[in-house]
N, C-alpha and C positions, 0 to 999 in steps of 0.2 A: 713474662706473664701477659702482657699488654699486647703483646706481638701474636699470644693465644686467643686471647679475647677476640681482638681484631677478628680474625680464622675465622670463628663462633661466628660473630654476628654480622658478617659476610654471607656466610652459608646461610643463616637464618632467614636473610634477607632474599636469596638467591630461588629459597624454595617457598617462598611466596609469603609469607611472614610480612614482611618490607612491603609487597605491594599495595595498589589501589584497590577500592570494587571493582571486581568485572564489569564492565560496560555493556548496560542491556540496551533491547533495542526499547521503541515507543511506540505505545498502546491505546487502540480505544477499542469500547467494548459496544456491543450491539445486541439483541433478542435477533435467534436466529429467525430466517422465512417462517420454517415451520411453527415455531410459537407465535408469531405473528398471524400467520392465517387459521390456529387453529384458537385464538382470540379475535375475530375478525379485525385486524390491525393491519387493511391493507386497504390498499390504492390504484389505481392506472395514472398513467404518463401518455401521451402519443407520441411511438417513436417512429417518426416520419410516414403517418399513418398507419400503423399497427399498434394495438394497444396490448400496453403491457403490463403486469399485476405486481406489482412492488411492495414491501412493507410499510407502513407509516408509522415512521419509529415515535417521530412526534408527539403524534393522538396517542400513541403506548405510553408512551412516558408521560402526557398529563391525566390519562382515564384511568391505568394501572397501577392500583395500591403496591402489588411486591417490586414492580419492576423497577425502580429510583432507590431502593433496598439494596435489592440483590446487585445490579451495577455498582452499587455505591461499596457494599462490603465487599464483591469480588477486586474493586480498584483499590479498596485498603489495602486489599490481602498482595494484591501485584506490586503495590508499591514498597511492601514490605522486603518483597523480593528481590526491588532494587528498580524495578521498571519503572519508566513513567507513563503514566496512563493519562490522555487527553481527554478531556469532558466532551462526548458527544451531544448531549443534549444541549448543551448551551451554542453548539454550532451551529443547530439543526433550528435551532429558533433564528440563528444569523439569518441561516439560510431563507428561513422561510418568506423574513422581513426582505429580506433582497428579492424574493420570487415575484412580487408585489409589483417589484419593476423591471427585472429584465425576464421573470418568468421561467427561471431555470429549472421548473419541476415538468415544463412539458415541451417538448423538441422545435425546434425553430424548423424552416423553411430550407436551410442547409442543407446542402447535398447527407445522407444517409452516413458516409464515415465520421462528419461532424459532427454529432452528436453527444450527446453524456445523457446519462441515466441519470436519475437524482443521488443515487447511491456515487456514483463518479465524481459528481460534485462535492460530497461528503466528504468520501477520500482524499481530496484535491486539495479540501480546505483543511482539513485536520492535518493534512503530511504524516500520519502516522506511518510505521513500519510495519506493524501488525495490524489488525482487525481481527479481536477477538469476537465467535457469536457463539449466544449461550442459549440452551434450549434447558427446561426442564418441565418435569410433569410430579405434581404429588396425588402421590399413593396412601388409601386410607389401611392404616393397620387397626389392632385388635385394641392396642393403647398408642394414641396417638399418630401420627402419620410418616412416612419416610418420602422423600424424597429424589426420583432417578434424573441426571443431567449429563449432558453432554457438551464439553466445551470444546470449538474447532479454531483453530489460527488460521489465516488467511494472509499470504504475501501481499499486502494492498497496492503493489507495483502491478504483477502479474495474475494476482487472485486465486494460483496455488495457493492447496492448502500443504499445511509445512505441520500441521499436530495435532491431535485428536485425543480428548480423554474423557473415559465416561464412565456413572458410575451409581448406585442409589446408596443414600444416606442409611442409616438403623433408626428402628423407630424410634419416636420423641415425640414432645411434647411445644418444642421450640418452633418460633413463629419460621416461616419458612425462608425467608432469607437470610438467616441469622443461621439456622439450620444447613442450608447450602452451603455457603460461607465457609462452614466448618466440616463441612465433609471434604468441600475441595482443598483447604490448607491441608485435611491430614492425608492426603492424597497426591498433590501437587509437584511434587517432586521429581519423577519423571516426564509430567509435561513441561518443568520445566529446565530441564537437559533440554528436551528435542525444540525449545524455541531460542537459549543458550547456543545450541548447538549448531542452527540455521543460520544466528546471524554471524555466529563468529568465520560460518562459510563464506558468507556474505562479503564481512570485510577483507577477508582473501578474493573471493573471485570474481569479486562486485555485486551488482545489484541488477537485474533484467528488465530490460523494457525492448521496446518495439518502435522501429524507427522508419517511416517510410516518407518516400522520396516522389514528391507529383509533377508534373507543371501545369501551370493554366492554359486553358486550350488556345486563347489568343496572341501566348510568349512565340514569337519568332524562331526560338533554338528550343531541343532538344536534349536529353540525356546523351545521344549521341554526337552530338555537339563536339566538336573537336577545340581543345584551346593549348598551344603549345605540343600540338603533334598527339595531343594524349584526350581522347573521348572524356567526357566531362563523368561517365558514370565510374574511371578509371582512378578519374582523382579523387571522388567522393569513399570510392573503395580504400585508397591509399590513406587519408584522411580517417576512415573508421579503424583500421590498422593502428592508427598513430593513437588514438584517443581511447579504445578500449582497454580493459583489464587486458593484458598479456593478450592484445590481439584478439578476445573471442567474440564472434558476431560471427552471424550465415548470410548472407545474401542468397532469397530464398527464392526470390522471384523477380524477372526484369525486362520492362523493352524500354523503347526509347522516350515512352511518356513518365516510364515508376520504375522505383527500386523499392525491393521490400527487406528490409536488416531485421532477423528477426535473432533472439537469441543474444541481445545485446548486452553485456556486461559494462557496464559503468562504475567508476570508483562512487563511492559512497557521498562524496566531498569535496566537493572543487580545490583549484590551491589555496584560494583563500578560507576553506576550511567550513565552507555554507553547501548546504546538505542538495544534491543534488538527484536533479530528475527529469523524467523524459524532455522536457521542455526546455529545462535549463541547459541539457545535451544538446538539444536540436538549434538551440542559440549559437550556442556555437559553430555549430556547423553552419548556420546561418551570418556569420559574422565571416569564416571565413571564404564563404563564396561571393561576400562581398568586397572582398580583394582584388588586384590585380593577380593572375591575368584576368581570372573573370566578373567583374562587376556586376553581378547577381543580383537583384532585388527578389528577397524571397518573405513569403508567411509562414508564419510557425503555428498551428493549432493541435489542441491537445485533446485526447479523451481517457481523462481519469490521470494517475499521476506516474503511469506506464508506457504510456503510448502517445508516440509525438508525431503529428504529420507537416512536414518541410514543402512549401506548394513554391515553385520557382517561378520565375517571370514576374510577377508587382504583388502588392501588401493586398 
């Protein structure tokens, strides 16, 4: 009978009984463009002298009575689901206080691929995996009001979007974030398979960014650069081979100043188990071009927490 039991609660355990919670990914949430602009809750930046209209999530979050609501219940409601959701607004005031001194909300003097957007910055800082933005509009009914919304995910690696669900509430009487709130719980379900279902791709086939490869106009060599018989963009090749998910990256585009890896799979997690990303990738690569044979001194700059640029020849 004990040798039955065993059996039992072997199997029970096998078919998921015994396990953990599934492991979601991390979340922070935003009012999309559209709500933004159609509350005038927007901004320009100068990006390398072109102006651009951005949201100001900020001024939204301290002039807008629902919007510190509806964030607040939709992040209950995710965490209920096992997510962790990151406070943006508390970032975004980081941010601000820091703009103060290095200015991050408008483009530096840098050459045009150096850049970040203040939304990059966001990203950057929060590390989240998702970027969820919510958009909604109420509607006056005959008792009461209902409310239509649309919530999108967003890869904040790549800025694919990976889910979409939309939807309008039944009329009521309930104040309107409180109202949301409960439309999207009895709803939620399917959107939350397809953001379940992204990352666990994820942790299979990694996580994408964009990796490209410069050198300073003053460095003496070359991507063509020969070291040990073998062209220097040969061994960087060889090296993204060694370091991807099962080898996937394109090398999309090349001469002998730039290599552009696009399409880059990276594990989720270094060995030592800290969450990696474009930068933290391009370190590496960075470290190992400062080996023999090649003694490399190179810079690593980022825009946004996808895309890494590795500039060779001095810091």
């Amino acid at each position: 009978m004990f040798l039955v039991m065993l059996c039992i609660l072997a199997a029970i355990t096998q078919n998921g009984y015994g396990q953990g919670p599934v492991k979601k990914p991390t979340l922070t949430i935003l009012p999309s463009d559209n709500w933004c602009a159609a509350r005038y809750f927007m901004t320009t930046y100068d990006n390398q002298g072109t102006e651009v209209k951005i949201p100001d999530y900020l001024t939204a979050f301290q002039q807008d009575s629902e919007l510190p609501m509806v964030i607040a219940n939709v992040g209950a409601l995710l965490t209920d689901f096992g997510y962790s959701v990151k406070d943006a607004e508390q970032e975004l005031k980081a941010i601000t206080a820091r703009a103060q001194e290095d200015n991050v909300t408008t483009s530096t003097t840098s050459r045009s691929y150096l850049s970040e957007s203040p939304l990059d910055v966001l990203k950057r800082r929060v590390k989240a995996d998702i970027l969820l933005q919510i958009w909604w509009k109420v509607n006056k009914e005959a008792v009461g009001h209902s409310v239509s919304f649309t919530i999108e995910a967003f890869d904040t690696y790549t800025s694919k979007r990976i889910a979409t669900y939309s939807g309008t509430s039944a009329a009521s009487e309930e104040i309107i974030p409180r109202l949301l709130a409960n439309t999207i719980r009895d709803n939620i379900t399917t959107f939350d398979k397809q953001l379940t279902s992204w990352y666990n791709r994820m942790e299979t086939n990694g996580r994408e960014i964009v990796l490209t490869v410069r050198c300073w106009d003053n460095w003496d060599k070359n991507l063509e650069t020969e070291f040990d018989d073998k062209e220097l963009t040969d061994w960087i090749d060889e090296w993204m081979a060694s370091n991807t998910v099962n080898g996937q990256y394109n090398l999309t585009d090349g001469t002998e100043n730039f290599a552009q890896f696009e399409q880059v799979m990276i594990p989720l997690c270094d060995a030592n188990g800290k969450a990696l990303d474009a930068r933290a990738f391009a370190v590496q690569l960075q470290r190992y071009l400062k080996k023999e044979p090649f003694l490399i001194t190179a810079k690593v700059m980022i825009r946004g927490l996808g895309e890494a640029i590795l500039v060779l020849g001095e810091k």
